[in-house]
Backbone of each chain as nested JSON, in Angstrom:
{
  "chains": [
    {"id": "A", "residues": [
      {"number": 1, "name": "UNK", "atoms": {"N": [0.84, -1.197, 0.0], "CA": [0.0, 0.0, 0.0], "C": [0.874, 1.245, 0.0]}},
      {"number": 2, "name": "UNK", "atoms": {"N": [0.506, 2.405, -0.841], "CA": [1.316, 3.173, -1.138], "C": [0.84, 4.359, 0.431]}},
      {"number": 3, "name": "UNK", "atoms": {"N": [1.19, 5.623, 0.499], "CA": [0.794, 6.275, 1.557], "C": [0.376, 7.119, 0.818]}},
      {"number": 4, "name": "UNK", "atoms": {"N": [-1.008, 7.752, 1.673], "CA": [-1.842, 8.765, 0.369], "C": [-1.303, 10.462, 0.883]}},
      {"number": 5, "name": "UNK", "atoms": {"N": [-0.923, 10.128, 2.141], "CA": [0.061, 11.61, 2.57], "C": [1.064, 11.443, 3.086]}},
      {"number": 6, "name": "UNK", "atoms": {"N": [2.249, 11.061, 1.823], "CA": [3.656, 11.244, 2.484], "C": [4.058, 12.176, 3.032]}},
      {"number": 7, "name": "UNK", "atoms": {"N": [4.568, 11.668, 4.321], "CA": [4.827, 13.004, 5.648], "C": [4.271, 13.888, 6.227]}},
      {"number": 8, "name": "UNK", "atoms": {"N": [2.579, 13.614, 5.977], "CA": [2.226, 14.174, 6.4], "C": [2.253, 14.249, 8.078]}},
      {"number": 9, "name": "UNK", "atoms": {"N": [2.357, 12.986, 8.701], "CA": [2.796, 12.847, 10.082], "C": [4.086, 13.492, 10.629]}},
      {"number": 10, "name": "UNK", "atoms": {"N": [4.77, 13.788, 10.022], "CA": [6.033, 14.815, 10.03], "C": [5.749, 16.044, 10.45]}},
      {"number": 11, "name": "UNK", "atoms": {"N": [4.68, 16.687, 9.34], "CA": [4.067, 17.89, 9.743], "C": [3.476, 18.477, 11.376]}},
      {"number": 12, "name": "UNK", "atoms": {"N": [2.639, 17.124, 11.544], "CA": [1.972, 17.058, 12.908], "C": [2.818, 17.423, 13.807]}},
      {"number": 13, "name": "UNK", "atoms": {"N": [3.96, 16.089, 13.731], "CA": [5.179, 16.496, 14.618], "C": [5.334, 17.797, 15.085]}},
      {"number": 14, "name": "UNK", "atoms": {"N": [6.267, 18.272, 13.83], "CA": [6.473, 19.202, 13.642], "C": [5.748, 20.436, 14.551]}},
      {"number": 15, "name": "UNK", "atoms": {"N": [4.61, 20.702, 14.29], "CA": [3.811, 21.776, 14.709], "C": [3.271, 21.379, 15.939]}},
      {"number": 16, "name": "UNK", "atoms": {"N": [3.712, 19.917, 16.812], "CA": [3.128, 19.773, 17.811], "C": [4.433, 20.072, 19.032]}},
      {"number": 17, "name": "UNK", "atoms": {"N": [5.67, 19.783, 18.32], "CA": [7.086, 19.636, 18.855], "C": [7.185, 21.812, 19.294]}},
      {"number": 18, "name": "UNK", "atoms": {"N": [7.09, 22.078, 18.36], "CA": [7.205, 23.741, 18.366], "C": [6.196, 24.612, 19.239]}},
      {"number": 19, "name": "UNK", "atoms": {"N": [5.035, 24.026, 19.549], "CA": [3.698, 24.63, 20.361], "C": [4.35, 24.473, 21.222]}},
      {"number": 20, "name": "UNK", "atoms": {"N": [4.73, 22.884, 21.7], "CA": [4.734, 22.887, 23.274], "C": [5.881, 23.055, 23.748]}},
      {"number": 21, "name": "UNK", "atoms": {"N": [7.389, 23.332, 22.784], "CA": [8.582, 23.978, 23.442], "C": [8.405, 26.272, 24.002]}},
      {"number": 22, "name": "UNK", "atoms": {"N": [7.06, 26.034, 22.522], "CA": [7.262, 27.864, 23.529], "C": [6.616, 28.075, 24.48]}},
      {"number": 23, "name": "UNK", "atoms": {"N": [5.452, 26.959, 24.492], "CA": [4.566, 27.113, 25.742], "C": [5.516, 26.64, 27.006]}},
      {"number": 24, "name": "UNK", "atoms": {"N": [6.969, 26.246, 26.564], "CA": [7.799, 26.095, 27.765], "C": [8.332, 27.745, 28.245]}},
      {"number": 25, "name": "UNK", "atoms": {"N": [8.199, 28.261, 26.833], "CA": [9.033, 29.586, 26.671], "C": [10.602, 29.162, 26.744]}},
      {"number": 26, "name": "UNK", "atoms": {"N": [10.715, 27.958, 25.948], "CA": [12.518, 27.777, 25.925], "C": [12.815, 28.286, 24.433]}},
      {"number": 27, "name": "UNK", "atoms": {"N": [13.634, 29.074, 23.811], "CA": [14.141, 29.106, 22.209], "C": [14.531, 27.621, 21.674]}},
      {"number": 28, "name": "UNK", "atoms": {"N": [14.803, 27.424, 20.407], "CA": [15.243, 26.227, 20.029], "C": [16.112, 26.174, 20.397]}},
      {"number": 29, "name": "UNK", "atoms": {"N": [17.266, 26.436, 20.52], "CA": [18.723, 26.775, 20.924], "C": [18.841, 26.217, 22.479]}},
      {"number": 30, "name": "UNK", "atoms": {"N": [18.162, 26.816, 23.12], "CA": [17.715, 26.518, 24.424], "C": [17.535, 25.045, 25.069]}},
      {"number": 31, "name": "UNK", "atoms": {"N": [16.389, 24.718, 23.994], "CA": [15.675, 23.404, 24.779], "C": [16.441, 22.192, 23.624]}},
      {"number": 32, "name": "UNK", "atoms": {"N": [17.214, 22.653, 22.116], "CA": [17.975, 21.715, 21.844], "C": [19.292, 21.476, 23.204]}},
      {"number": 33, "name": "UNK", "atoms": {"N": [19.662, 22.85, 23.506], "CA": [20.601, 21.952, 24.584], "C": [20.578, 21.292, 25.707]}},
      {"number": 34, "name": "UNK", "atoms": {"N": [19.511, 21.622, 26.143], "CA": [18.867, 21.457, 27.299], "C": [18.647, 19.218, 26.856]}},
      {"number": 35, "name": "UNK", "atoms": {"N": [18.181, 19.111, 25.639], "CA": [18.097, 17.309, 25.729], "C": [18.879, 16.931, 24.915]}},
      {"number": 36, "name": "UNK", "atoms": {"N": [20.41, 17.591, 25.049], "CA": [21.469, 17.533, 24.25], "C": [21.298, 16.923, 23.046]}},
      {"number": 37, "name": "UNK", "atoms": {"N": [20.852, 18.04, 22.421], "CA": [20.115, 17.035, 20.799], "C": [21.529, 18.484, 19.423]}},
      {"number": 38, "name": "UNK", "atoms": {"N": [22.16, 17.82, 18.688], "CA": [22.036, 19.07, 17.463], "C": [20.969, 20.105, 17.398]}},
      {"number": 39, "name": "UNK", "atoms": {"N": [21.379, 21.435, 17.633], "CA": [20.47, 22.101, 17.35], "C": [19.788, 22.521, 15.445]}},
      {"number": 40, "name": "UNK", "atoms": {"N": [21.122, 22.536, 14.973], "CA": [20.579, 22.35, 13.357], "C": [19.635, 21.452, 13.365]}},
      {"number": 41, "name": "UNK", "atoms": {"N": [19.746, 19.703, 14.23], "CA": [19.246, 19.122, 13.724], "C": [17.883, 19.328, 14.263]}},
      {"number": 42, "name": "UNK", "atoms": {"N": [18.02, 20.107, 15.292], "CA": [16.033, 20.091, 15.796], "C": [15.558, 21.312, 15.255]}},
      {"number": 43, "name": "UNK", "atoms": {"N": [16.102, 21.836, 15.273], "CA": [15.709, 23.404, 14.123], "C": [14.718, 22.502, 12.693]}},
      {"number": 44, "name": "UNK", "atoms": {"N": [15.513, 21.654, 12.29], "CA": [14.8, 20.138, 11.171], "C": [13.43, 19.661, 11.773]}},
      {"number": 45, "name": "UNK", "atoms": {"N": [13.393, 19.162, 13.13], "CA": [12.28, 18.611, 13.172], "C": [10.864, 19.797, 13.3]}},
      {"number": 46, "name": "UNK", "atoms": {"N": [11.56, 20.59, 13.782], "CA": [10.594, 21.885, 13.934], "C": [9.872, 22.15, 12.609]}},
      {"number": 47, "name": "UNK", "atoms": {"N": [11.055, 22.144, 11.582], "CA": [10.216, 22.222, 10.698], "C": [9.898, 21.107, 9.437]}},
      {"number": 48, "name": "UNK", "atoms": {"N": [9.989, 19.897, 9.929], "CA": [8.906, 18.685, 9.612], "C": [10.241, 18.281, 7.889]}},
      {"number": 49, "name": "UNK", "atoms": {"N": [11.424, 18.587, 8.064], "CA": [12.229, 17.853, 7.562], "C": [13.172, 17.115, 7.794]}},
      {"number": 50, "name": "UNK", "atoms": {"N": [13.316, 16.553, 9.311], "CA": [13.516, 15.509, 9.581], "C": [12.925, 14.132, 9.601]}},
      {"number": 51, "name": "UNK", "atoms": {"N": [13.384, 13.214, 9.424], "CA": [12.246, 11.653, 9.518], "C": [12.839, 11.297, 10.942]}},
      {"number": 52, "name": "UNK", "atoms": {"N": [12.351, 11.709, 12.102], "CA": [12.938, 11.944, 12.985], "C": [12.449, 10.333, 13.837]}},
      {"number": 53, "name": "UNK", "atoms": {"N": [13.458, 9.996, 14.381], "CA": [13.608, 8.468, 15.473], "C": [12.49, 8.406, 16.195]}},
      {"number": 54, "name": "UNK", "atoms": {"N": [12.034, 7.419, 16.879], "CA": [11.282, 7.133, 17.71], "C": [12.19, 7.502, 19.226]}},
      {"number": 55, "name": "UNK", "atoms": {"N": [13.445, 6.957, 19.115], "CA": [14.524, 7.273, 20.246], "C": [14.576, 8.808, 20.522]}},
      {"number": 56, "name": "UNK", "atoms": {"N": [14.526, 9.636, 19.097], "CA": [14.665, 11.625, 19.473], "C": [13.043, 11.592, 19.764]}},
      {"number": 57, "name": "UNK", "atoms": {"N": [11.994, 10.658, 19.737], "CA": [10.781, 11.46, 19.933], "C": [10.518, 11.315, 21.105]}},
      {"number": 58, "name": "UNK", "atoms": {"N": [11.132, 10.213, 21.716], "CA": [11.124, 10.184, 23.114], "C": [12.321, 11.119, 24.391]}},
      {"number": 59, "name": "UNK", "atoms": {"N": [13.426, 11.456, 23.072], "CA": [13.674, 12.458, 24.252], "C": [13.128, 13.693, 24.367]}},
      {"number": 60, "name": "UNK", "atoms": {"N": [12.92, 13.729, 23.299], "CA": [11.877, 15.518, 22.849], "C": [10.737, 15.148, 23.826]}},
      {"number": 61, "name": "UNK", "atoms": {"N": [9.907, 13.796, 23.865], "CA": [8.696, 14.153, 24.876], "C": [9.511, 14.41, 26.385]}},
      {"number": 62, "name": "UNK", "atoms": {"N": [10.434, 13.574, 26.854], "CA": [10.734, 13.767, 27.991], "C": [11.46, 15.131, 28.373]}},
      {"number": 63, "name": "UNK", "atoms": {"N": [11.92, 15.846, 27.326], "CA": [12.497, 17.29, 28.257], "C": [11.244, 17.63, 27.898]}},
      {"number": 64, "name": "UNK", "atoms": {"N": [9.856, 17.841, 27.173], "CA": [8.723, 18.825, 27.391], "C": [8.21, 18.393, 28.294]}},
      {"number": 65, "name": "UNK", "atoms": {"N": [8.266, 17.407, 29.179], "CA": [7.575, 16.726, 30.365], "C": [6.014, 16.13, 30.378]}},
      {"number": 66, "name": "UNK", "atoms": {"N": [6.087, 15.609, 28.638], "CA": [4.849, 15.162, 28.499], "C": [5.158, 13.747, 28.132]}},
      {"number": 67, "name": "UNK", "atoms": {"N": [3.864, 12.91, 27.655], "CA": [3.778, 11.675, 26.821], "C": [3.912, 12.022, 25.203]}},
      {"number": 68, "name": "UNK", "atoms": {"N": [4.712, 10.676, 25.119], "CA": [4.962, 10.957, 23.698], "C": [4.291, 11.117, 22.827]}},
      {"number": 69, "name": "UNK", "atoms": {"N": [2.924, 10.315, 23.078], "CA": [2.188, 10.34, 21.778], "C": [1.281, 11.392, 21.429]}},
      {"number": 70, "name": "UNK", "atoms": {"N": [1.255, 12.394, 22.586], "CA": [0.789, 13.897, 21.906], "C": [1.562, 14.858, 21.388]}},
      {"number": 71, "name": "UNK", "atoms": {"N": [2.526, 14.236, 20.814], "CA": [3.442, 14.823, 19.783], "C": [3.231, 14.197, 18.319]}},
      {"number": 72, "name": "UNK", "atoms": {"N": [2.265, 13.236, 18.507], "CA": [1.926, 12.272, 17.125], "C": [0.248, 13.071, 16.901]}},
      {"number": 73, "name": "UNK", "atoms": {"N": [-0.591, 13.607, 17.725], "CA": [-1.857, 14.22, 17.717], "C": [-2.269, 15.075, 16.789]}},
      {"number": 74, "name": "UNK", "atoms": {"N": [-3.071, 14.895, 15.81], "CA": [-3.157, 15.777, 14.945], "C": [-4.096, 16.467, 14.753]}},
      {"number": 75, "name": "UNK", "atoms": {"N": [-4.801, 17.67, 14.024], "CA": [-6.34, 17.846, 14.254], "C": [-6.993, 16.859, 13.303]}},
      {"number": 76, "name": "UNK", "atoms": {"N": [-8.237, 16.723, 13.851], "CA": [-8.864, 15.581, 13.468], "C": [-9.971, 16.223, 12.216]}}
    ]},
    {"id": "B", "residues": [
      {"number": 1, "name": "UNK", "atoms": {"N": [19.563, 17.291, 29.409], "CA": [18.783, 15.644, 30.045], "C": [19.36, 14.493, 29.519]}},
      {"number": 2, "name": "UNK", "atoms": {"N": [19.652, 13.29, 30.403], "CA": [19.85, 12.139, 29.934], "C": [17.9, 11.381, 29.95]}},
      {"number": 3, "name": "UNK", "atoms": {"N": [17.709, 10.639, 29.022], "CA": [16.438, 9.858, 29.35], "C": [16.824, 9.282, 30.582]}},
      {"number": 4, "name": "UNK", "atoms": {"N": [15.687, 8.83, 31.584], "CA": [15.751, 7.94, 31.98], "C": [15.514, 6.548, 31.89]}},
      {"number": 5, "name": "UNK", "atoms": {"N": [14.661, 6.115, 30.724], "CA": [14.434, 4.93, 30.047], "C": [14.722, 4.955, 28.855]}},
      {"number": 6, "name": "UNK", "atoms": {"N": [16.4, 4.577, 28.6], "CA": [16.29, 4.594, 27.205], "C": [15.81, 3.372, 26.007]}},
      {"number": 7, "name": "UNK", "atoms": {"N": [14.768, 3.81, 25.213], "CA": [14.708, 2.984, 24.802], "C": [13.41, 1.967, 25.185]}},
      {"number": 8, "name": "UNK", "atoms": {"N": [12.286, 3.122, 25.432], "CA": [11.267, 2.524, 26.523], "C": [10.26, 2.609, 25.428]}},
      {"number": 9, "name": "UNK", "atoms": {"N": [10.188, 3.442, 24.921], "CA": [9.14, 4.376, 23.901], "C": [9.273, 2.7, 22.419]}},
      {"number": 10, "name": "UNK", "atoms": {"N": [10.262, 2.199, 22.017], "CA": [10.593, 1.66, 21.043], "C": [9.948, 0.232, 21.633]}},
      {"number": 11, "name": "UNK", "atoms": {"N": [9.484, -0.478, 23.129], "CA": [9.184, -1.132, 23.796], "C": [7.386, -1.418, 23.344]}},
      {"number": 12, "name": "UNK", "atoms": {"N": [7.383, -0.095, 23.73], "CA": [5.713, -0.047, 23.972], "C": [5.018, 0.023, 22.267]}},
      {"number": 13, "name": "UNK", "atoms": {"N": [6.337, 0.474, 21.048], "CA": [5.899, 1.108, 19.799], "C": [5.628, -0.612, 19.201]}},
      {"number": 14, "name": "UNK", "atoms": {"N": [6.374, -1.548, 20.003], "CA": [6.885, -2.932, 19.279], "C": [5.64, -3.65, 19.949]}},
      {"number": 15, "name": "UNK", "atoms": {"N": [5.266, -3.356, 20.941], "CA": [3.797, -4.142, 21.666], "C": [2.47, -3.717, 21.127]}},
      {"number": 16, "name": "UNK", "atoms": {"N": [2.569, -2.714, 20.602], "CA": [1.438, -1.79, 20.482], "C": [1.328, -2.574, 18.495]}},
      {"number": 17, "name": "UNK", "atoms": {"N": [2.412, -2.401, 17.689], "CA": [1.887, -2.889, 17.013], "C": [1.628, -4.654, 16.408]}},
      {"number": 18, "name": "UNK", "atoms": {"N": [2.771, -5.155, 17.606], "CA": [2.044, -6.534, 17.257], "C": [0.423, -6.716, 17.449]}},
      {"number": 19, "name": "UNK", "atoms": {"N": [-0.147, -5.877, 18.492], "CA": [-1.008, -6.086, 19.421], "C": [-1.902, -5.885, 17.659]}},
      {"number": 20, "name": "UNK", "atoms": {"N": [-1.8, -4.425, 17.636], "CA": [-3.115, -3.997, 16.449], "C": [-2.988, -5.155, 14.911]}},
      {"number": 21, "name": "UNK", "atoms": {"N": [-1.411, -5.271, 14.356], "CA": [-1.464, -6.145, 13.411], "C": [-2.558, -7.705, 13.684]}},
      {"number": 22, "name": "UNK", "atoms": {"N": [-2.204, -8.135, 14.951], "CA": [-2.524, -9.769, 15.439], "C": [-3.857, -9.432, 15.232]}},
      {"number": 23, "name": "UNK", "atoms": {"N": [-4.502, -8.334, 15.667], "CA": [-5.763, -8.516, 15.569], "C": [-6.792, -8.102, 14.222]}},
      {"number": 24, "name": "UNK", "atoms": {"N": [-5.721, -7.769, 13.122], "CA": [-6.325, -7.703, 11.799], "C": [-6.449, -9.574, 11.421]}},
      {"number": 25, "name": "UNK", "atoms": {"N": [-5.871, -10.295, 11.862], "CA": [-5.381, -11.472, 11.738], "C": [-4.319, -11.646, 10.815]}},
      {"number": 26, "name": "UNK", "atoms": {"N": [-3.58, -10.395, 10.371], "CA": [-2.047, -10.866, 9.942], "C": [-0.543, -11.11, 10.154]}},
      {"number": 27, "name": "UNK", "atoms": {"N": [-0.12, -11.977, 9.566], "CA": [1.285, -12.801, 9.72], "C": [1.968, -11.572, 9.633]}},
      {"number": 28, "name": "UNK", "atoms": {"N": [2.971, -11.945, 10.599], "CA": [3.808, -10.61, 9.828], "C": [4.66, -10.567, 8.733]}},
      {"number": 29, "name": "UNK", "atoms": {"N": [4.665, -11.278, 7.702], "CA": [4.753, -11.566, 6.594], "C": [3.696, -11.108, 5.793]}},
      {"number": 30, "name": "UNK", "atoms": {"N": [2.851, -11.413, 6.131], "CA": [1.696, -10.274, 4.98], "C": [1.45, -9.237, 5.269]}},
      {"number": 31, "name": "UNK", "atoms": {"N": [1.618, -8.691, 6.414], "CA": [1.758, -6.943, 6.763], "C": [2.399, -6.628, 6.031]}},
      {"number": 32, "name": "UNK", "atoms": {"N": [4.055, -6.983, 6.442], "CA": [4.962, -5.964, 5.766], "C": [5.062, -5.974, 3.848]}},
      {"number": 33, "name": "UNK", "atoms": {"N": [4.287, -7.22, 3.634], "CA": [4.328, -7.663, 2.28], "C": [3.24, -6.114, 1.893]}},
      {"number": 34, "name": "UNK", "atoms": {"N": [1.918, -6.213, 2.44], "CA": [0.785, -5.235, 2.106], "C": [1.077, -3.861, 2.018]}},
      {"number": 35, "name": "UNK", "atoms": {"N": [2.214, -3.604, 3.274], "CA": [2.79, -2.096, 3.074], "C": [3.921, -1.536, 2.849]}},
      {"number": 36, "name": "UNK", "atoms": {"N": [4.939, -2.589, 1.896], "CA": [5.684, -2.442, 1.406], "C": [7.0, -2.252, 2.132]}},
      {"number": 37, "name": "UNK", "atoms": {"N": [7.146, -3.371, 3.311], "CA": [8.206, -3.101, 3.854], "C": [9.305, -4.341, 4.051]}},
      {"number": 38, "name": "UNK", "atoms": {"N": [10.412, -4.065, 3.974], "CA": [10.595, -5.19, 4.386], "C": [10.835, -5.905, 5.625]}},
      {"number": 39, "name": "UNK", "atoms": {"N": [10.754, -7.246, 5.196], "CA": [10.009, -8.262, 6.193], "C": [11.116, -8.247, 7.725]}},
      {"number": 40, "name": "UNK", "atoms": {"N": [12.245, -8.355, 7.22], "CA": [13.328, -8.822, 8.184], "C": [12.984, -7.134, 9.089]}},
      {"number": 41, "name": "UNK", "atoms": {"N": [13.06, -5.949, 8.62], "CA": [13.199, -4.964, 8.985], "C": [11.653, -4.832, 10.105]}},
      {"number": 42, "name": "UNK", "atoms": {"N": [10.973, -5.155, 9.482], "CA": [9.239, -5.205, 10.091], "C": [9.306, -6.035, 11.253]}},
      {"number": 43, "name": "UNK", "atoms": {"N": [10.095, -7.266, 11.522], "CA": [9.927, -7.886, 12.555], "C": [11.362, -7.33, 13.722]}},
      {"number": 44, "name": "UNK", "atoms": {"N": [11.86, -6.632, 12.937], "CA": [13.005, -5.812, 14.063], "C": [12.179, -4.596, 14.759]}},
      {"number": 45, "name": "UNK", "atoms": {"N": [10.947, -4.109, 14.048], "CA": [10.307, -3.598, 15.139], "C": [9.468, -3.978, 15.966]}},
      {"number": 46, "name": "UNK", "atoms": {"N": [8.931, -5.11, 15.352], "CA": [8.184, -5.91, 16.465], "C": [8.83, -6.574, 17.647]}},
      {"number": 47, "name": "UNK", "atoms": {"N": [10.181, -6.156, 17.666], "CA": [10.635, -7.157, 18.496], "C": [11.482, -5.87, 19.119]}},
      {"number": 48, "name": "UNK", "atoms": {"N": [11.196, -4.257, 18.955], "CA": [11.823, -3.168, 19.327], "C": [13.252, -2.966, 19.402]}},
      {"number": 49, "name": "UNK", "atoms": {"N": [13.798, -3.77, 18.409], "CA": [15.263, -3.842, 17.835], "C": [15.633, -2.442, 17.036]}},
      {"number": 50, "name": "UNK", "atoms": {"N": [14.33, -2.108, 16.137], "CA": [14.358, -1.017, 15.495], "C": [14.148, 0.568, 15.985]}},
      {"number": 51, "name": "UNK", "atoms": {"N": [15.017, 1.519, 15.367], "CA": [14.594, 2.689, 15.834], "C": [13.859, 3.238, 15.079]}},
      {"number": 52, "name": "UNK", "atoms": {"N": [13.019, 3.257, 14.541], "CA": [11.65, 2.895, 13.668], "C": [11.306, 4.504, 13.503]}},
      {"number": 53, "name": "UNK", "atoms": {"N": [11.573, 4.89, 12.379], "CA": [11.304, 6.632, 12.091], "C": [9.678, 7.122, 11.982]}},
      {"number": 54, "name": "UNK", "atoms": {"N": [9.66, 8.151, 12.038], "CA": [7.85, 9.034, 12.429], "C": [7.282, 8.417, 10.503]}},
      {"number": 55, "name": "UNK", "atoms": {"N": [8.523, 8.444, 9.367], "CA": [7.497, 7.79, 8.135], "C": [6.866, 6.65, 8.211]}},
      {"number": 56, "name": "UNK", "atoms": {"N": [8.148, 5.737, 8.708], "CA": [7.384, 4.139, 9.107], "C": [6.501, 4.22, 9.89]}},
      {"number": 57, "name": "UNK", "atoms": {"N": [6.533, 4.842, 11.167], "CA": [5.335, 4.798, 11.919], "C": [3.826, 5.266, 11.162]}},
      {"number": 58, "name": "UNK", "atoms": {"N": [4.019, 5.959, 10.567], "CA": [2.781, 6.675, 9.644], "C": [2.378, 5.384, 8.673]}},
      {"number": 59, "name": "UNK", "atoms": {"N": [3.47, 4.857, 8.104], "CA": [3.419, 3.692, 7.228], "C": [2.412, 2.892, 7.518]}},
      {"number": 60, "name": "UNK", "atoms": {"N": [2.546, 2.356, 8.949], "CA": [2.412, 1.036, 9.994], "C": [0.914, 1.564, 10.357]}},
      {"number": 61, "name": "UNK", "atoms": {"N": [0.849, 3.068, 10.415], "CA": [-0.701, 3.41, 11.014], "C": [-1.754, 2.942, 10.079]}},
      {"number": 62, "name": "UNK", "atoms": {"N": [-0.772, 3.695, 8.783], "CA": [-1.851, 3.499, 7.912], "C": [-2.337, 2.684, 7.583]}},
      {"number": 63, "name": "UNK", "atoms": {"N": [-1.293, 1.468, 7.439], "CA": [-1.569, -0.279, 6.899], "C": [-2.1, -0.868, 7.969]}},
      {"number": 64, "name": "UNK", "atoms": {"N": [-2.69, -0.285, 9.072], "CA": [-3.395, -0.857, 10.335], "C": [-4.51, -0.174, 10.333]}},
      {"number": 65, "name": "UNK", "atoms": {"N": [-4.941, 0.845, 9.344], "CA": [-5.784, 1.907, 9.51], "C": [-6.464, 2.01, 10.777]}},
      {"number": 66, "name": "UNK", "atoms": {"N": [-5.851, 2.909, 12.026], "CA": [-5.77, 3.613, 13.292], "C": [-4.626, 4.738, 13.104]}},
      {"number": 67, "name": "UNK", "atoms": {"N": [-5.259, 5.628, 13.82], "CA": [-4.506, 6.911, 14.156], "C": [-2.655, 6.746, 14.568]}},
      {"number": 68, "name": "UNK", "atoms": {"N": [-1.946, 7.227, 13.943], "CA": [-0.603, 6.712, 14.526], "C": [-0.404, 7.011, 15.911]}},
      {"number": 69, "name": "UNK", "atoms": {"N": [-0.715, 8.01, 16.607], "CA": [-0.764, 8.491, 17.928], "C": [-0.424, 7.015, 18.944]}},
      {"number": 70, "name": "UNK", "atoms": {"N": [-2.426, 6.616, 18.37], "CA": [-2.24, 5.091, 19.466], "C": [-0.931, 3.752, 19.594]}},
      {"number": 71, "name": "UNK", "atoms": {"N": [-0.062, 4.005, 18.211], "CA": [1.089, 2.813, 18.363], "C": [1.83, 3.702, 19.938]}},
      {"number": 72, "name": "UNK", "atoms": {"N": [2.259, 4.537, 20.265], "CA": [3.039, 5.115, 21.071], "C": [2.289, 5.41, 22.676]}},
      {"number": 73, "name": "UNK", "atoms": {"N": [1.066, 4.589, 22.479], "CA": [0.646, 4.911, 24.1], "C": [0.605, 3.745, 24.572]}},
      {"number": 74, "name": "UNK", "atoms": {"N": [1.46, 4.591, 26.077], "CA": [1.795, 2.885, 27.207], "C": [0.587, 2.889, 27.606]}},
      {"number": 75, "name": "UNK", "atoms": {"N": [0.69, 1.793, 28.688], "CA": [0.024, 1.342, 29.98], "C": [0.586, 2.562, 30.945]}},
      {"number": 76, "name": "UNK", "atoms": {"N": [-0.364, 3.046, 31.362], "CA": [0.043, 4.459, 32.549], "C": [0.382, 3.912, 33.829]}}
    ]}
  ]
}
């Protein structure tokens, strides 16, 4: 089966990863160092061109101090 | 931050989708056959060997048709 929206789950990410780091009020810069991640490289997921790990999605949920899978939540 | 479980998230991603595949009633041989993955690679996440990226996961939602969100939620 082919996928009828490639990456579109990327996007979600993306825009779900970026809400809830400013609602930390951390900069990217900030909260990349803060879960010692590349910041180029999360600057990427922010904006939904990374194919980013299950391993970085779990550290990204754990420095926002949430569960992971409302970083997968999309509007419905 | 260091995680404190590393490698916990890839646990629950590998339970969660044997759980939904088993109950379409497919082998995992005809999953990964149906959504174009391969096989050896498909059962390295079932068995949370894999660090299994946000496309595959989208992949895996879709060829399970359920929301990807639900592969990534534990037992609380």
């Amino acid at each position: 089966m082919k996928r009828t929206h490639p990456g579109l789950l990327r996007s979600i990410v993306a825009t779900n990863v970026r809400r809830y780091r400013q609602a930390r009020g951390l900069s990217q810069q900030d909260f990349a160092h803060e879960i010692e991640m590349d910041r180029t490289y999360y600057g990427g997921v922010e904006r939904g061109e990374r194919n980013v790990s299950i391993d970085n999605i779990e550290r990204i949920a754990t420095g926002l101090g949430i569960s992971p899978h409302l970083l997968l939540l999309g509007p419905e």
